[in-house]
C-alpha positions in Angstrom: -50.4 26.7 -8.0 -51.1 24.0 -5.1 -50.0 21.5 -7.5 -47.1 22.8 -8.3 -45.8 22.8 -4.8 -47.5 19.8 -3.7 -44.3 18.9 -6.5 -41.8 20.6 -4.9 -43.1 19.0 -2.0 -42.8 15.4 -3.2 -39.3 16.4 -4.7 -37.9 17.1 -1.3 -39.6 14.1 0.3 -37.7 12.2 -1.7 -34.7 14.0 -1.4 -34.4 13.7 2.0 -35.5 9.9 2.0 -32.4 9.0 -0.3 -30.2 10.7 2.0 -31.7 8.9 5.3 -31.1 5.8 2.6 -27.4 6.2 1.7 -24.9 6.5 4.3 -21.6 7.4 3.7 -20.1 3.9 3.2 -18.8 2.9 -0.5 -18.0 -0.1 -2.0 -15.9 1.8 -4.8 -12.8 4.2 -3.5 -13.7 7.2 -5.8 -10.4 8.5 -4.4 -6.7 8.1 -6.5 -4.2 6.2 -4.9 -0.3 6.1 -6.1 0.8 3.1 -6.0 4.8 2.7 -6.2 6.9 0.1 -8.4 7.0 -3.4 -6.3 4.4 -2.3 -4.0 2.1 -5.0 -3.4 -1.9 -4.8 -1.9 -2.4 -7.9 0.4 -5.9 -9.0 -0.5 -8.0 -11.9 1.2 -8.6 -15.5 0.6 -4.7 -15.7 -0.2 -4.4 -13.1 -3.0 -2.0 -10.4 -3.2 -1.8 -7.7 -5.9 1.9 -6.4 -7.3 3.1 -4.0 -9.3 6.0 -5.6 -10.5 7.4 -3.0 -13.3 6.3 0.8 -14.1 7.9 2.0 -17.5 6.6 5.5 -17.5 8.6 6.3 -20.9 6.3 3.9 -22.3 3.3 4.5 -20.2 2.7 0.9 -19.1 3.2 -1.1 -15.8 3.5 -4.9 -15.2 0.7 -6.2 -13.2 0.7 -9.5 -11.8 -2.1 -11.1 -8.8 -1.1 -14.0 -7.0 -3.5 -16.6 -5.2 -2.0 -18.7 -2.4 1.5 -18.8 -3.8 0.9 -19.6 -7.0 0.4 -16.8 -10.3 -2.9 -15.7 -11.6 -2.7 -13.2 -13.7 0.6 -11.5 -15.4 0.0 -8.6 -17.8 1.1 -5.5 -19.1 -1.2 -2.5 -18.9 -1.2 0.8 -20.2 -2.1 4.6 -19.0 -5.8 5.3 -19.6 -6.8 1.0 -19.7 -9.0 -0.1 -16.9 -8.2 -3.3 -15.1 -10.4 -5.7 -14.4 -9.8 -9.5 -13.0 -12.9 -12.4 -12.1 -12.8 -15.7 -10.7 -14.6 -17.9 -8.3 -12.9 -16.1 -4.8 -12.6 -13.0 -6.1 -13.2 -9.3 -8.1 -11.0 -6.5 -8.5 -11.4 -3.6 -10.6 -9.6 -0.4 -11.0 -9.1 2.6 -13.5 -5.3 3.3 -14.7 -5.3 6.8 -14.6 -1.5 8.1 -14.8 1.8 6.3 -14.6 4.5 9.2 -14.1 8.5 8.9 -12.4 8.9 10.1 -8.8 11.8 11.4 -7.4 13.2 7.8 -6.7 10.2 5.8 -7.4 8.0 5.0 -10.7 4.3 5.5 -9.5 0.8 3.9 -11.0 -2.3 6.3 -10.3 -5.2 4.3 -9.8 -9.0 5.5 -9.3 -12.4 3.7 -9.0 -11.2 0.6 -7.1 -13.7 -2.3 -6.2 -12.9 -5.3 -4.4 -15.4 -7.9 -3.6 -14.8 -11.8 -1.6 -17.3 -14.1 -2.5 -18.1 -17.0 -0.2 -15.4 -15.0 2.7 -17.1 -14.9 5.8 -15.1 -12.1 6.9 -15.2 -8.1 5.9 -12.6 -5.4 5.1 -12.2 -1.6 5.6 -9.6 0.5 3.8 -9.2 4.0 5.0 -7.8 6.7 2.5 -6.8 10.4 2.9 -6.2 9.9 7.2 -4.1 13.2 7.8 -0.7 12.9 8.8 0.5 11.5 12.1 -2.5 9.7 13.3 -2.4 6.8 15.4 -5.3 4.1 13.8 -7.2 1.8 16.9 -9.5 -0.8 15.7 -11.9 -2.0 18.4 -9.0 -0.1 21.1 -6.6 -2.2 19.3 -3.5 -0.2 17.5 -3.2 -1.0 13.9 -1.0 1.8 11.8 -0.3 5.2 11.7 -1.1 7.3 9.1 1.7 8.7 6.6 -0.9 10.8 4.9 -0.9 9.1 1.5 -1.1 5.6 2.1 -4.0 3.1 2.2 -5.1 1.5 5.6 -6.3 -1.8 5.5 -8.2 -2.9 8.2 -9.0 -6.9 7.2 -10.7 -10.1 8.7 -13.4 -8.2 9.9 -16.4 -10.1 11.6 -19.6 -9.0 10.6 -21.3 -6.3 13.0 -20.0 -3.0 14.1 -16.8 -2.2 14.4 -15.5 0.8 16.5 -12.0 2.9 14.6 -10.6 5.6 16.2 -8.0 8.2 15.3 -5.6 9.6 18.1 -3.1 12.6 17.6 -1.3 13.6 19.8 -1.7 17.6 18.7 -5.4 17.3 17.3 -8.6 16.2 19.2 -9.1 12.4 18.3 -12.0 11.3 15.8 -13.7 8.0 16.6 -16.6 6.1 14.0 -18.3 3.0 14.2 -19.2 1.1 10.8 -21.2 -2.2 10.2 -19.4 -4.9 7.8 -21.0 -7.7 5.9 -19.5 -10.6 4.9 -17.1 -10.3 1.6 -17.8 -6.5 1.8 -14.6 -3.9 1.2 -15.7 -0.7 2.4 -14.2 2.7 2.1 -14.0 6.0 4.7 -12.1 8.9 4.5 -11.5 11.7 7.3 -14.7 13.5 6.9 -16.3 9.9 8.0 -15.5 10.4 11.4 -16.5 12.9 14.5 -13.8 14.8 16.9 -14.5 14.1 20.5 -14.3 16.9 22.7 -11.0 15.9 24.2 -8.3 14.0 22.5 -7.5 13.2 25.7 -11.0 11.3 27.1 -11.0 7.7 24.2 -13.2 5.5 26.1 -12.4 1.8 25.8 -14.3 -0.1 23.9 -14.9 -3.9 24.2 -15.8 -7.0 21.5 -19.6 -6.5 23.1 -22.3 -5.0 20.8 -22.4 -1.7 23.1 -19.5 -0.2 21.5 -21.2 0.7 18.2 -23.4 2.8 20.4 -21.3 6.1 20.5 -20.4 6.1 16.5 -24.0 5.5 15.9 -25.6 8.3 18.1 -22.5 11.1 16.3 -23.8 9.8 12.9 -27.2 10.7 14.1 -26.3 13.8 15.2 -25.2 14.7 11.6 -28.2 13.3 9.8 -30.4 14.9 12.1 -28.4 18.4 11.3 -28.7 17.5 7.7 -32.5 17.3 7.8 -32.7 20.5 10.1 -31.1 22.3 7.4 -33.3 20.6 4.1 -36.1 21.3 6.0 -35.6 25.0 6.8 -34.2 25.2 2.8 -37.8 24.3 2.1 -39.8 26.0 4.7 -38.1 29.2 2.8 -38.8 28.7 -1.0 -42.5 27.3 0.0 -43.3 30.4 1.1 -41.1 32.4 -1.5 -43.1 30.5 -4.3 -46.5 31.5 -2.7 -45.3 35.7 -2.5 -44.5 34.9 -5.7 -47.3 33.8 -7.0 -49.9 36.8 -5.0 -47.7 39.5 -6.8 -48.5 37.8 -9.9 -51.7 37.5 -9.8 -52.1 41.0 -8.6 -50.1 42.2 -11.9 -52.4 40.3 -14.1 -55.6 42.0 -12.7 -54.1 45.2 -12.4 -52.8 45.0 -16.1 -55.9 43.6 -17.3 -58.0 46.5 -16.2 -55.3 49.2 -17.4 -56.8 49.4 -21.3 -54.6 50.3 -24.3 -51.7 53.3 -23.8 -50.7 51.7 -20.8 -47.0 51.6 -19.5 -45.2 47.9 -20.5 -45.1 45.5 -17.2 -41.7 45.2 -15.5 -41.9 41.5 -16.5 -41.8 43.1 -20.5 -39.0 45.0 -19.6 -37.2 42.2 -17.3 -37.6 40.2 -20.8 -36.7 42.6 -23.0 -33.6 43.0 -20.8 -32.9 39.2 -20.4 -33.3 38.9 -24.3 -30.8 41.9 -25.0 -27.9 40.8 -22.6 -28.3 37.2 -23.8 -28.0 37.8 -27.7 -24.5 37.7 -27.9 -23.8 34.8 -25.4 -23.9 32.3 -28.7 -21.5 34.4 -30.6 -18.9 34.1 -27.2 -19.5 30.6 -26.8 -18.4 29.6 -29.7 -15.5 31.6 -29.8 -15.0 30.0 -26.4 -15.4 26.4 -28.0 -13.4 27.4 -30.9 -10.1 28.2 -29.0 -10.5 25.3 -26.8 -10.7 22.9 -29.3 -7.9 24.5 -31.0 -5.7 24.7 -27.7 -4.8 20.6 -28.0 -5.2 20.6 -32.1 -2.4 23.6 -32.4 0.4 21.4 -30.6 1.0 18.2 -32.2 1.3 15.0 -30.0 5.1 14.4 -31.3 5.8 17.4 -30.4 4.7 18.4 -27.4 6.1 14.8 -26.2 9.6 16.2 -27.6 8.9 19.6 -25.5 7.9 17.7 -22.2 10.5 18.6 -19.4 10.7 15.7 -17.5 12.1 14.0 -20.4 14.8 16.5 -21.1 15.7 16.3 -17.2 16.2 12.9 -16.5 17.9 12.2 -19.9 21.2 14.9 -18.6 20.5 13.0 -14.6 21.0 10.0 -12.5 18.5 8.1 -11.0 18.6 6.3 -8.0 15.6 4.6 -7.0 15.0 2.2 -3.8 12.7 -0.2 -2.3 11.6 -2.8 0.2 10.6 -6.2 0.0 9.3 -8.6 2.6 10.8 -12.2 1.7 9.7 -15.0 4.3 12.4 -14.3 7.3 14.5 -11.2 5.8 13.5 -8.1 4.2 14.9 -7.3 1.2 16.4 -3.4 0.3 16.8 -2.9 -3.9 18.6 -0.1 -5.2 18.1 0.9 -9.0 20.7 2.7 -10.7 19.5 4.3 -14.3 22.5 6.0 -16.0 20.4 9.1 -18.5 23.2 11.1 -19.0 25.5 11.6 -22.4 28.2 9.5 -20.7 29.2 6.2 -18.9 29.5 6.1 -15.0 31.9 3.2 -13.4 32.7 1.8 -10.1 29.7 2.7 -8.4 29.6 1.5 -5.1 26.0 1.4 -3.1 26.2 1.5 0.8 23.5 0.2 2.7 23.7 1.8 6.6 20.8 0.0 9.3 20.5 0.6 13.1 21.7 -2.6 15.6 18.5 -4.0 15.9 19.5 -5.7 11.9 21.6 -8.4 10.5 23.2 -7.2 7.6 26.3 -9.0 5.7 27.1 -7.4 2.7 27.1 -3.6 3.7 28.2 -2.8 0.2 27.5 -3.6 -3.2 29.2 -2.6 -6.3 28.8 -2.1 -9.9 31.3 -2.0 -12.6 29.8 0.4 -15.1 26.9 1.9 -16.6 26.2 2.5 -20.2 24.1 5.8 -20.7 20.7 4.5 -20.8 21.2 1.7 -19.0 20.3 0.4 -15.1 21.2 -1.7 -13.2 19.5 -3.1 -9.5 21.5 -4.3 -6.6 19.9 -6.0 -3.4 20.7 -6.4 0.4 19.1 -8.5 2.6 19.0 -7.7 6.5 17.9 -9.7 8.8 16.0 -8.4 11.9 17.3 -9.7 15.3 13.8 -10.1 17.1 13.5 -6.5 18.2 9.9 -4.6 16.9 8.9 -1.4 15.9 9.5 0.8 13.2 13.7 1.5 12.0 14.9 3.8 9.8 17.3 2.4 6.8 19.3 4.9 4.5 21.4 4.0 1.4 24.4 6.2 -0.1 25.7 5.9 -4.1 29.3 7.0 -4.6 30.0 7.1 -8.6 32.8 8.1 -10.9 31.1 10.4 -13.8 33.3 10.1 -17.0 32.0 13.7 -18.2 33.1 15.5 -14.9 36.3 13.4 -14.5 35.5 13.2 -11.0 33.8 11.0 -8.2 30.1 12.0 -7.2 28.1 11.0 -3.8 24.2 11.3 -3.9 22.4 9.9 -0.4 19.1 8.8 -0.2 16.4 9.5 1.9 15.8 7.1 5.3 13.0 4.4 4.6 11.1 3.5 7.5 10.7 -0.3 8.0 8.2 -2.1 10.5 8.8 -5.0 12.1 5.6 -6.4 13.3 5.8 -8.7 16.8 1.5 -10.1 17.3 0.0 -9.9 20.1 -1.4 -13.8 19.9 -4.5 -15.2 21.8 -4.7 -19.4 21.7 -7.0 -21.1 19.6 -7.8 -24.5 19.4 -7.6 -26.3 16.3 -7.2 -30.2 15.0 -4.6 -31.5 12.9 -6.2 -31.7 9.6 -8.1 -28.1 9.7 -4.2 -27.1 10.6 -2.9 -28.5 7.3 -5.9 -26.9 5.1 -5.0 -23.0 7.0 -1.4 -23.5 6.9 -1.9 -24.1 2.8 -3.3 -20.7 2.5 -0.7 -18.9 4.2 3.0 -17.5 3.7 6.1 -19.2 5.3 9.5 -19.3 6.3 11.6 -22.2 7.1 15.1 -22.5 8.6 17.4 -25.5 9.5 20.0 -25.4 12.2 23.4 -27.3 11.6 24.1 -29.7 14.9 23.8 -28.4 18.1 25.3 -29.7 21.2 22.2 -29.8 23.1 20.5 -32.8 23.7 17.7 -33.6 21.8 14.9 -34.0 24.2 15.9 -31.2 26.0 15.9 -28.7 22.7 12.6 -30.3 21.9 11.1 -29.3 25.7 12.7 -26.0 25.4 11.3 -24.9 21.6 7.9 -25.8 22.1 7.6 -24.2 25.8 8.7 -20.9 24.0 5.8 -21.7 21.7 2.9 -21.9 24.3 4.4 -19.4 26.1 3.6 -16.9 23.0 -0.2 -17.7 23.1 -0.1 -20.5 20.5 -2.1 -23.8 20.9 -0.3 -26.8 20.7 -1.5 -29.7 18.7 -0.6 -33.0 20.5 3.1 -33.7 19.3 4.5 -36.7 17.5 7.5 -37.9 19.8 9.6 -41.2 19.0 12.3 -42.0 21.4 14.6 -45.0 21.6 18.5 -45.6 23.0 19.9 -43.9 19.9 17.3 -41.5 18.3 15.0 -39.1 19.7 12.5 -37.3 17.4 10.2 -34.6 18.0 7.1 -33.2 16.2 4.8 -30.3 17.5 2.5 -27.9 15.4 1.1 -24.6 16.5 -1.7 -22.8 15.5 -2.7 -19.0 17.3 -4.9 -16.3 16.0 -3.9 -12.3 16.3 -6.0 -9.7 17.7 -7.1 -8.2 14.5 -8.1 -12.2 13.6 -4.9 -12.6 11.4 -3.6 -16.6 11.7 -0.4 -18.1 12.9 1.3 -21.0 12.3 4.6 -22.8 13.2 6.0 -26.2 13.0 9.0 -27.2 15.5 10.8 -30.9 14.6 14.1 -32.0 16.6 15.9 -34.8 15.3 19.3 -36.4 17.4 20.2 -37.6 20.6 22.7 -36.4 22.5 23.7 -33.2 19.8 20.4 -31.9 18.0 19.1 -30.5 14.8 16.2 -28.0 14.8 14.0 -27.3 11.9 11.6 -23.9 12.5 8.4 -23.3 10.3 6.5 -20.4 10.4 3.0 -19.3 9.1 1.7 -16.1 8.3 -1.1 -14.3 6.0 1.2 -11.0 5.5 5.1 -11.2 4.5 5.4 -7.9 7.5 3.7 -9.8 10.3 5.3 -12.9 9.4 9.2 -11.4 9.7 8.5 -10.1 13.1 6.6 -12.9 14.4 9.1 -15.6 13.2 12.3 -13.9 14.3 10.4 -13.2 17.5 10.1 -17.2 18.0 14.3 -17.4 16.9 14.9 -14.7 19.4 13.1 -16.2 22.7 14.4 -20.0 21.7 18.2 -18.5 21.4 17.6 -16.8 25.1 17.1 -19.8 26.6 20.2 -22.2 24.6 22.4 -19.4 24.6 23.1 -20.5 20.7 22.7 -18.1 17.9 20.8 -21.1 16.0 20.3 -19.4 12.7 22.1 -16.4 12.0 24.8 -17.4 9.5 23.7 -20.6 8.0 19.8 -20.4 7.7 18.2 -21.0 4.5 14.9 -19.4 4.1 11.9 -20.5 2.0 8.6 -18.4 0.6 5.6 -19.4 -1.1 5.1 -15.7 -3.1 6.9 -15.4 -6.1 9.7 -12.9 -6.6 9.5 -9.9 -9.0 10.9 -9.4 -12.4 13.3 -7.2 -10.8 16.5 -8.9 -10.0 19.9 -8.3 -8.9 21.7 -7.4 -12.5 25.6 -6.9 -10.7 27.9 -8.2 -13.5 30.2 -11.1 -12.4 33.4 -11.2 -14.9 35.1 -14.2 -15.0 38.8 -13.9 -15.4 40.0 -18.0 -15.6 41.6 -19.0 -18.5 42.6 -15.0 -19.5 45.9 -14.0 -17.5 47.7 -13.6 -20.7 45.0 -11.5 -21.8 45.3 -8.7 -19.4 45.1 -5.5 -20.2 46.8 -2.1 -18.6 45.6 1.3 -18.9 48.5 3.3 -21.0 47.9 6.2 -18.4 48.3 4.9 -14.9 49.2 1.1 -15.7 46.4 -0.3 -13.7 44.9 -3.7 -15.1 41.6 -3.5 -16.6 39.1 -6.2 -16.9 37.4 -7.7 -19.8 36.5 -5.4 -22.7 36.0 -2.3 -20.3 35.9 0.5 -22.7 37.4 3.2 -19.5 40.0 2.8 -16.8 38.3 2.5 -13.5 41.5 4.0 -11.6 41.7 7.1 -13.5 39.3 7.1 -16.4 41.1 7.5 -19.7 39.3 6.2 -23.0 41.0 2.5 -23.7 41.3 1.8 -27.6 
């Protein structure tokens, strides 16, 4: 009997050794994300995962990985395949695990995701399943707020502790502190952090090593609660198993003194009992087995794909289905139009409505017609005008439906875009260590047309702006003689978080000036706000708008399979050709099968 609890004993011991062993860090998110169509995950050393198409008729989504600008990896995967992509910078792994339409959006279910940097000196920390609403501070520095769904990546990590903490403004704030190694991607959820005692009371922490002091003494707290608890779990079965074990042994003397005639033990009756109830548990469990193996085997596949509703729904509906993109200086807004009903739809006109803090040119775009089963994608590109923060963009679709003989309207919900301004801090860097960062990163380039603003002067007043954003100056390239001045200054400036920064300023002219403006980023977000934030405080001071109708901008990513499919009919060469509709005499175009006036059937 001692032996058998010295067992238990051991058991326990090295129970609760495990769990003083294992904290409650991960390196694989066993936790399903969605992941929309063209959404992309911004990985280290330069690599950037995105989901360029999601066919969920066909189960499959187009997945393509980037490195530094250039394409790594293009494939087509398929619900239920597991993903998995090696080189020498890099692993990423993930399980498929549904691909399914949304209400605008085609979505990719993942699960299982690992991510490891070899040879990156840095860390990361992706937090999934943050409630709704709160404010995310990393080392007292804001980084995101939570939507609720969304993944928040917390990258370039040094390694040490790090000090996260969770504000709401109608909920006490959580705080945590977790250690990163180099090349390491860590996940925490919610239940990885512990609610002060005032949402109100967030002490600031600091860069120094005595911040990770708080997070570490509440993750104490809860270990030493878990071992109060193991331990008074054993305390009470020890002493259970040794009652147990007198009673028994006073049964066996007592029954081995009774003689024959005596009354059965309770423990022949508890068996007797056990053995009567459990007789026909075989009998029920395979019945049981039985009727859930034939629950999938009674429906064939064919047809219970033929009997799926969301088939029959979208095939008698319209879908409209929107997105944004981050391209170098502008973001880009795509509206898909998938026709699934019995009939065509024509003239359908897409409005795109954003606040005055954006550019926007074409405010409407405009498709002739739609075969059933057919989409089409149109896209806008806005411009933001140097302002920050998060704006709210909504889109409107105004149709003509052939079946109803009448023109439809369908609005689309607001999509919140950020424009991200950095806070900067200088850091100093050489010319050639500037050329090998700047090669990792995305950019943007404009080029003015000629100003009348003297050279020199321009050249004085662009890079001032510069250092006066925290950026470090590398010492310029000037050439200046009685006819041509020409001016060459690189920047370099590192973000709070440890994200980089680049830009490039070059004036050529003399007395009238030509400005060229490069910028450097390692996200497409943070580099639209940071290089219309350079635009906006150089156009204060010139009182010039230098780039807002002719500027030409320039990416290293590469664009999606998705592209604008707006028909362009060319009518040169046909005027004797033209048609008219027999009912309202309007012209038509081409080989339109139906009047866009007034919609009769042409022959």
């Amino acid at each position: 009997m001692i032996a058998k609890h010295m067992k238990i004993l051991i058991l326990l011991s090295f129970l609760v050794l495990s769990l003083s062993a294992v904290g409650s860090a991960s390196s694989i998110l066993d936790y399903e994300v969605a992941i929309p169509e063209g959404d992309s995950i911004w990985l280290e050393n330069g690599y950037v995962l995105t989901i360029v198409d999601i066919d969920p008729y066909n189960e499959y989504a187009e997945i393509v990985i980037s490195g530094n600008g250039y394409e790594v990896l293009d494939t087509i995967y398929y619900e239920g395949d597991y993903f998995y992509y090696d080189d020498s910078f890099i692993t990423l792994e993930f399980d498929i695990v549904d691909i399914y339409s949304g209400s605008y959006v085609d979505y990719m279910d993942i699960d299982g995701l690992y991510i490891f940097y070899k040879d990156f000196p840095q860390g990361t920390i992706f937090l999934y399943s943050i409630p709704e609403g709160y404010d995310v501070y990393l080392n007292t520095y804001y980084q995101a707020t939570s939507d609720g769904y969304t993944l928040i990546q917390l990258s370039n990590l040094e390694t040490g502790y790090h000090a996260v903490t969770l504000e709401s403004r109608s909920d006490a704030d959580m705080q945590a502190s977790f250690y990163i190694s180099a090349g390491e991607v860590q996940y925490y959820s919610v239940s990885d952090f512990t609610r002060s005692s005032d949402g109100t009371d967030r002490t600031e922490t600091t860069y120094y090593d005595d911040y990770d002091y708080n997070g570490q003494n509440g993750d104490d707290n809860i270990f030493g609660v878990i071992l109060l608890i193991l331990s008074f779990i054993f305390v009470v079965y020890f002493l259970r198993g040794i009652f147990k074990a007198r009673r028994k042994n006073k049964k066996e003397k007592h029954s081995s003194t009774a003689g024959f005639g005596t009354v059965p033990s309770g423990k022949d009756k508890l068996s007797s009992k056990v053995s009567d109830k459990t007789s026909p548990a075989p009998e029920s469990t395979t019945e049981v087995t039985t009727d859930a193996a034939k629950g999938p085997a009674a429906t064939p596949a064919p047809d219970a794909g033929m009997s799926a509703p969301s088939p029959v729904k979208e095939s008698s509906t319209i879908l409209v289905k929107s997105a944004f993109y981050y391209r170098g200086a502008i973001l880009q807004y795509k509206v898909k139009v998938e026709n699934h009903t019995s009939e065509p739809i024509g003239d359908i006109k897409v409005k795109l409505f954003v606040p005055d803090v954006f550019l926007l040119k074409e405010p409407e775009k405009t498709i002739s017609m739609l075969e059933p089963d057919e989409g089409k994608t149109v896209t806008f590109e806005i411009r933001p005008t140097g302002e920050c923060g998060d704006c709210k963009v909504s889109a409107g679709i105004d149709y003509y439906d052939y079946n109803t003989k009448k023109r439809n309207h369908v609005d689309l919900d607001g999509k919140m875009v950020s424009v991200v301004c950095p806070v900067l801090h200088v850091k100093e860097i050489d010319e050639s260590s500037w050329r090998s960062v700047v090669s990792t990163l995305i950019s943007a380039e404009e080029d003015s047309k000629d100003l009348e603003i003297p050279a020199e002067n321009l050249f004085d007043i662009a890079t001032r702006v510069l250092k006066d954003m925290n950026m470090y100056m590398i010492e310029p390239e000037i050439t200046s003689t009685p006819s041509l001045f020409t001016g060459v200054a690189r920047f370099y400036a590192e973000g709070v978080s440890g994200l980089k920064y680049a830009s490039y300023v070059e004036v050529v002219g003399k007395r009238r000036s030509r400005l060229i403006l490069r910028a450097w980023a390692e996200k497409e977000e943070a580099l639209t706000g940071f290089y219309h934030k350079m635009l906006e405080e150089i156009e204060k001071r010139t009182d010039i708008k230098l780039f807002v109708d002719e500027g030409s901008t320039q990416y290293n990513i590469k664009t999606t399979n998705i592209s604008d499919s707006l028909i362009q009919r060319s009518t040169i060469g046909s005027e004797a050709e033209v048609r008219k509709c027999p009912n309202c005499g309007k012209d038509v175009k081409g080989d339109a099968k139906f009047c866009e006036e007034c919609g009769e059937r042409l022959d």
